[in-house]
C-alpha positions as CSV (number, residue, x, y, z in Angstrom):
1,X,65.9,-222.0,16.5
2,X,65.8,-224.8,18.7
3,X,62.1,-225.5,19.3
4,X,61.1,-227.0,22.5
5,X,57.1,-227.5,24.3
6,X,56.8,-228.0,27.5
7,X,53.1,-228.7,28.0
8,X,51.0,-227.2,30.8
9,X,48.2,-229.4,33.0
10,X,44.7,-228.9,33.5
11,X,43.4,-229.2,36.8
12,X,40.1,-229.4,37.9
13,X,39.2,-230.0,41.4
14,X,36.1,-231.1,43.2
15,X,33.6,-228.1,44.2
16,X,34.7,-227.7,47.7
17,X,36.0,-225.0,50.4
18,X,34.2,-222.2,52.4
19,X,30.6,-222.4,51.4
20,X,30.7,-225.1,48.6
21,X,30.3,-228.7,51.0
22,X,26.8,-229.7,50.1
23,X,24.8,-231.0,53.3
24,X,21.6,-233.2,52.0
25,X,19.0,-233.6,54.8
26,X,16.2,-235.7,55.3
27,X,12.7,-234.2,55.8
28,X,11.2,-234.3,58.7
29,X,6.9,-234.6,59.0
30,X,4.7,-235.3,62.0
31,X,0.8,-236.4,61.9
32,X,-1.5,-237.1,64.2
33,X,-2.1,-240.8,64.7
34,X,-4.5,-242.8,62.0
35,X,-3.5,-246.2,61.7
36,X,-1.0,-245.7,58.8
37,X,2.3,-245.1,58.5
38,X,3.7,-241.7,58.5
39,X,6.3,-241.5,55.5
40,X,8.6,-239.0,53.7
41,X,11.0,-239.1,50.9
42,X,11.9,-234.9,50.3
43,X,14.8,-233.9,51.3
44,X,16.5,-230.7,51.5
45,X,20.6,-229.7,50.3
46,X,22.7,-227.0,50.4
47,X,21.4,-224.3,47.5
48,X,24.0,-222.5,45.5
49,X,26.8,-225.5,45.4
50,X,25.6,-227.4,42.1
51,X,27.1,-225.8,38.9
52,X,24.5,-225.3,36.4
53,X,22.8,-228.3,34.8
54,X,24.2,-230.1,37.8
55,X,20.9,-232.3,39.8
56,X,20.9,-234.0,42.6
57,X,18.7,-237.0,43.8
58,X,18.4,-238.5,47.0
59,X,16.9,-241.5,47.8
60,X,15.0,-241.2,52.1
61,X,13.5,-243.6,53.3
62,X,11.8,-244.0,57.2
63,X,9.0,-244.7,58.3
64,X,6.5,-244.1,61.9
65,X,2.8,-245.4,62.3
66,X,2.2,-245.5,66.2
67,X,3.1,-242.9,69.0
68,X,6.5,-243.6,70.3
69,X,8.0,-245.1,67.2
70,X,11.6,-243.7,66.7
71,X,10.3,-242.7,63.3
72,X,13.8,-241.5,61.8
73,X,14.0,-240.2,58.1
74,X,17.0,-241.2,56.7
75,X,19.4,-240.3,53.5
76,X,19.9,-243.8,52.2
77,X,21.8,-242.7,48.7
78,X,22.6,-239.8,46.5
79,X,23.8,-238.6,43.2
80,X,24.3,-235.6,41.3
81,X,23.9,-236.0,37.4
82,X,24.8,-233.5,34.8
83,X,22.3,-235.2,31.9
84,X,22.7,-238.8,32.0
85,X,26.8,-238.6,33.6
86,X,27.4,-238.8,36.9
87,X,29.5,-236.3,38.1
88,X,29.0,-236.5,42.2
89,X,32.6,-237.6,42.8
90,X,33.2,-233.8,41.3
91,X,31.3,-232.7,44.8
92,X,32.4,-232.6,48.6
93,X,29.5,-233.8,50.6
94,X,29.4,-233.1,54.5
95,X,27.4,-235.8,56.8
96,X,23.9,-236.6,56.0
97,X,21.0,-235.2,58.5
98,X,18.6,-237.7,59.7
99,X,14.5,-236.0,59.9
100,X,12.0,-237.1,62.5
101,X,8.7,-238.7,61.6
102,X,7.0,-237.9,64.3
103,X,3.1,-239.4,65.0
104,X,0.8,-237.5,68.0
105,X,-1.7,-238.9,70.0
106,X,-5.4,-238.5,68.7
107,X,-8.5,-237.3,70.5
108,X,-11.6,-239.6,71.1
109,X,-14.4,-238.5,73.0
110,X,-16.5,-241.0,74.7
111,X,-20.3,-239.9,74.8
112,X,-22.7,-241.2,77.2
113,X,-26.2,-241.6,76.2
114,X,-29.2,-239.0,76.6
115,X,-32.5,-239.8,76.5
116,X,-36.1,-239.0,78.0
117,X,-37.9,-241.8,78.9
118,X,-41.8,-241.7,80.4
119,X,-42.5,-242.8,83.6
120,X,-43.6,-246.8,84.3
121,X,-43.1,-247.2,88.4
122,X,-40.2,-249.7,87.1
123,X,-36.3,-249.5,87.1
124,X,-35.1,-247.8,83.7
125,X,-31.3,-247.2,82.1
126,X,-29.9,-246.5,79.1
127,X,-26.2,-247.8,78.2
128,X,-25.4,-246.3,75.0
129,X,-21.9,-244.8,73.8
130,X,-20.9,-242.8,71.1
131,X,-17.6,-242.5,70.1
132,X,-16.2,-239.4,68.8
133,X,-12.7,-239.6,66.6
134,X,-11.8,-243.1,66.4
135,X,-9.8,-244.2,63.1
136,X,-11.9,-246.1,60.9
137,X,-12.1,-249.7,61.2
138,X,-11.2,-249.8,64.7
139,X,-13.4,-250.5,68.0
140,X,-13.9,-249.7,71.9
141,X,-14.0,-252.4,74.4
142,X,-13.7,-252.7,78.5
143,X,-16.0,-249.4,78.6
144,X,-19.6,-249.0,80.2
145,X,-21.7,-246.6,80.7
146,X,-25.2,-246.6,82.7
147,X,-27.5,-244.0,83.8
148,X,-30.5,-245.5,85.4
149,X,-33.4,-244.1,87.8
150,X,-36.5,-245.2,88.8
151,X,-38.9,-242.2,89.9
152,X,-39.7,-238.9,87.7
153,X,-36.2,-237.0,87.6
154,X,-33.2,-236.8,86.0
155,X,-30.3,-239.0,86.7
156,X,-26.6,-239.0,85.5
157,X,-24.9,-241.6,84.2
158,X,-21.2,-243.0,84.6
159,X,-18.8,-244.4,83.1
160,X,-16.7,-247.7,84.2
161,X,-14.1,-249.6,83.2
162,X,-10.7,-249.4,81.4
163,X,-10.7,-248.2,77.3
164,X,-8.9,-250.5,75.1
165,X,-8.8,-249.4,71.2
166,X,-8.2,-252.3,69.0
167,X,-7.6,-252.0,65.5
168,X,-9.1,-254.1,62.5
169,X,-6.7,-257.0,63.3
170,X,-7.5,-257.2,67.2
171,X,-4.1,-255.3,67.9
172,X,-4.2,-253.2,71.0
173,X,-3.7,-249.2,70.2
174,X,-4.9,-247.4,73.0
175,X,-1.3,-246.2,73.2
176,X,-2.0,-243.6,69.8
């Protein structure tokens, strides 16, 4: 006999095709506004691709703190470890979905004051104004209120000029 080996190859290819392209997205979150920035690192990818004691990580990053900021979440990196090797090149990945961090306006109520006061032939008012749902730390200004009267009765009070909401450093957010 004449022996002869012709030797075979072992390919593996890249878990790919018709249902196996992993899409990773970046989670999207919205909050109304309080001063602070609206963040989110989750992220969401296509189930059923990874073989088993396949993981992937993903590193987001985006960030949104006033209404009106183009607060996009985005996929910055990924990987996919089996153990401590990393095996993502073994993967097809389609494009990576951007989320929207998304910040709503919040409600403040402005309160004029109440109050029963006994007659004394003079000119009485009362200015007060209590504010309902402002974030911590900040402050009203430009706004008045007055309700004033002189004889027995009741009199209703108004409010005048222009709200401006400043934050704890003085910056203007009446926008939020």
């Amino acid at each position: 006999y004449t022996i002869s080996k012709d030797e075979g190859t072992l390919s593996i290819t890249k878990r790919g095709g018709e249902g196996k392209t992993i899409t990773i997205t970046a989670k999207s979150a919205s909050k109304t506004y309080d001063g602070t920035p609206l963040t989110n690192n989750g992220f969401d990818y296509t189930k059923g691709v990874l073989a088993d004691g396949d993981e992937l990580t993903a590193v987001v990053k985006g960030s949104a703190t006033n209404v009106g900021d183009e607060g996009k979440n985005v996929v910055m990196s990924y990987v996919v470890k089996r153990g401590e090797t990393d095996v993502t090149s073994s993967y097809t990945f389609a494009d990576r979905v951007k989320g929207a961090l998304t910040v709503t306006l919040r409600d403040v109520t402005f309160t004029g004051e109440s109050k029963s006061l006994p007659y004394t032939g003079g000119m009485q008012s009362i200015t007060g104004i209590t504010p309902s749902g402002l974030v911590e730390g900040h402050k009203c200004e430009g706004l008045a209120y007055k309700a004033e009267g002189q004889n027995v009765g009741s009199y209703d009070g108004a409010f005048s000029g222009d709200v401006v909401i400043k934050d704890a450093q003085g910056n203007d957010v009446t926008k939020n």
